[in-house]
N, C-alpha and C positions, 0 to 999 in steps of 0.2 A: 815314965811320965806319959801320960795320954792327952795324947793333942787337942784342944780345944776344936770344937766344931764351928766352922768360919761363918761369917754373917750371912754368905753368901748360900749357902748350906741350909743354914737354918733358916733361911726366907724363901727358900725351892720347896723345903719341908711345911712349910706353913703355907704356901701354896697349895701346895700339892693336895693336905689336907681341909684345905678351904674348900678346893673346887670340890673334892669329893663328898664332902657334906653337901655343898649347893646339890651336885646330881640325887644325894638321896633327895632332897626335900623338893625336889623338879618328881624326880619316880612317883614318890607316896605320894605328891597332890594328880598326878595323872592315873596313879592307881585308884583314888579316890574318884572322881570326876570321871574317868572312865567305867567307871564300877556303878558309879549313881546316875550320870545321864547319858551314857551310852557312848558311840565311838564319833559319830557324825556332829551331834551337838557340842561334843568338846572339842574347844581351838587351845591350839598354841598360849593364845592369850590369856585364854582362862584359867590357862594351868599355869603359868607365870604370877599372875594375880593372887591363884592359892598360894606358889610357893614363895611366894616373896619376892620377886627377881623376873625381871624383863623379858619381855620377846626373846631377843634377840640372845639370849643367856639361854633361854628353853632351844631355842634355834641350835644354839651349838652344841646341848645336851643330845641330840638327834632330830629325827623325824616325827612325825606324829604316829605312824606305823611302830617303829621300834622303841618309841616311851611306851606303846601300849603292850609289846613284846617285855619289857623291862619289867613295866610294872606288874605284868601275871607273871614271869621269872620270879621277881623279889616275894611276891606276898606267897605264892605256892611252894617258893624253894625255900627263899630268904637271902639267893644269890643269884646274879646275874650271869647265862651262858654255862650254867655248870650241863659239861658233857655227860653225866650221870645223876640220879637223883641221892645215888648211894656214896659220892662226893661231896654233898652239902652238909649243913648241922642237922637237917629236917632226917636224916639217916644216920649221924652220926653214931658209933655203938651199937648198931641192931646188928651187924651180923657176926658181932662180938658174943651177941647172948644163947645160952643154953636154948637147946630147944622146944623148954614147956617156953618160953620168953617169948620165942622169936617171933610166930606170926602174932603173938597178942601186940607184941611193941611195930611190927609192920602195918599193922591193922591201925594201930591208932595214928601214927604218924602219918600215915595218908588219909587216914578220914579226916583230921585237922589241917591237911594241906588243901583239901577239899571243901571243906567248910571255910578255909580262907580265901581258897580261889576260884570256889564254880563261877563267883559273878562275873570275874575279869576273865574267865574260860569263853562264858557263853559271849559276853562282847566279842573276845578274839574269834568265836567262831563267825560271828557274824558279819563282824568286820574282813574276813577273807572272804567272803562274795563278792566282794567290790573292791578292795586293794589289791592288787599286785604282790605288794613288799609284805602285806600281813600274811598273805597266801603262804608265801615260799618260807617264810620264817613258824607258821604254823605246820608245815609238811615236817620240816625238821623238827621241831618238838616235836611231833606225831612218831618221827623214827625213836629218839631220844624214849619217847615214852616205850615204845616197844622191846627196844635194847632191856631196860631198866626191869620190864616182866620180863623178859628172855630169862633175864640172870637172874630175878627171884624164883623163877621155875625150876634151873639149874641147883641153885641154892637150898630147893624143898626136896628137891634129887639127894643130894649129896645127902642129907641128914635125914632120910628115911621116910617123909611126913608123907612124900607122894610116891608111886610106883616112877621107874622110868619111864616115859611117852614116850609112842611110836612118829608121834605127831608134835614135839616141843613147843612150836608156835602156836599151834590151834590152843593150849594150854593156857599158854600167854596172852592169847587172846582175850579167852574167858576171865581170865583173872585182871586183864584191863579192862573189862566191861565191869566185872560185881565192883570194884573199886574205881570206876571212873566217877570226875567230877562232874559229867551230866548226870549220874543216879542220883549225886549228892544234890544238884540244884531242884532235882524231881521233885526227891522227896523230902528236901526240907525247906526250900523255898516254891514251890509250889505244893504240898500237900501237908505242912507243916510240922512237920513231924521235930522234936530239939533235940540236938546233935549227941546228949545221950541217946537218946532212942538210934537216932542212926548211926554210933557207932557200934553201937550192940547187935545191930542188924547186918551191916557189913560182916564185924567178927564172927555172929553165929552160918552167915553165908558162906564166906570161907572156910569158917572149922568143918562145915556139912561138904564144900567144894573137895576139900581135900580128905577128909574121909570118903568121899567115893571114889577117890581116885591113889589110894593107899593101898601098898602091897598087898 
């Protein structure tokens, strides 16, 4: 016989999952708001007002620095604090697929995490010239981001696509430049280019990056 689950139990659980719906709809209105009027113009307040729910409930959700850290987390990954990007759903499966697959399905997953996130990229950059707490939290994504080309590098190694580098990070470099979300904010929110065209551009960048640098 399986014991009933006690009221007590079941009202922690319904907590539990109240508050975590509140924090999403606190993230998405500070992703949004961050993303539309920039870092400095959005208060506390306003992002309460979007999300439905009080000061002082956004107050405990965090800082105005780490909603704005959450919120490029959530919309670029789709999770918050993930130590890798090959951890999250936005990877899930890719390095499951065969090799004609695998850069076409890497290429696409980050040109749409890009096209989700250059805007709240470029606020976070901006906003670390003058915050403290967005600085240090952007240094660490910055490693994070590194880590994540290391091991795609590693990755293009092991299955033949590139020769081994003498130099594995200068590698990783480049391949976090042709895929970074400043190329994507360039060229599709400043020269307009739609997100077909710049995935097609990224993919044909990379197929040409890693053919010149193939056995």
């Amino acid at each position: 016989m399986v014991p009933e689950e006690s009221p007590r139990a079941y009202r922690s659980d319904l907590r539990t999952a109240q508050a975590a719906q509140t924090r999403t709809r606190i993230v998405s209105a500070a992703a949004e708001l961050f993303a539309t009027q920039g870092y400095q113009a959005t208060t506390l307040a306003a992002i309460g007002r979007a999300a439905g729910v009080s000061v002082e409930t956004v107050k405990a959700a965090g800082s105005k620095a780490s909603l704005l850290v959450a919120a490029f987390e959530v919309v670029f990954a789709g999770v918050e604090s993930a130590p890798s990007l090959a951890d999250t759903e936005v990877a899930r499966g890719v390095f499951a697929l065969p090799d004609d697959a695998f850069v076409d399905a890497v290429v696409g997953q980050i040109a749409g995490a890009n096209q989700r996130g250059y805007a709240l990229w470029t606020v976070l950059l901006g906003a670390s010239a003058s915050d403290p707490l967005v600085s240090t939290a952007l240094a660490e994504i910055l490693e994070h981001r590194r880590a994540d080309y290391r091991m795609l590098v590693a990755e293009l190694v092991r299955r033949g696509i590139v020769a081994p580098p003498d130099d594995a990070d200068a590698l990783a470099d480049e391949l976090s430049f042709l895929m970074s979300p400043e190329g994507c904010q360039q060229l599709v929110a400043q020269s307009g280019w739609t997100p077909k065209r710049y995935r097609t551009w990224m993919s044909e960048s990379v197929l040409g990056w890693a053919a010149a640098r193939g056995r």
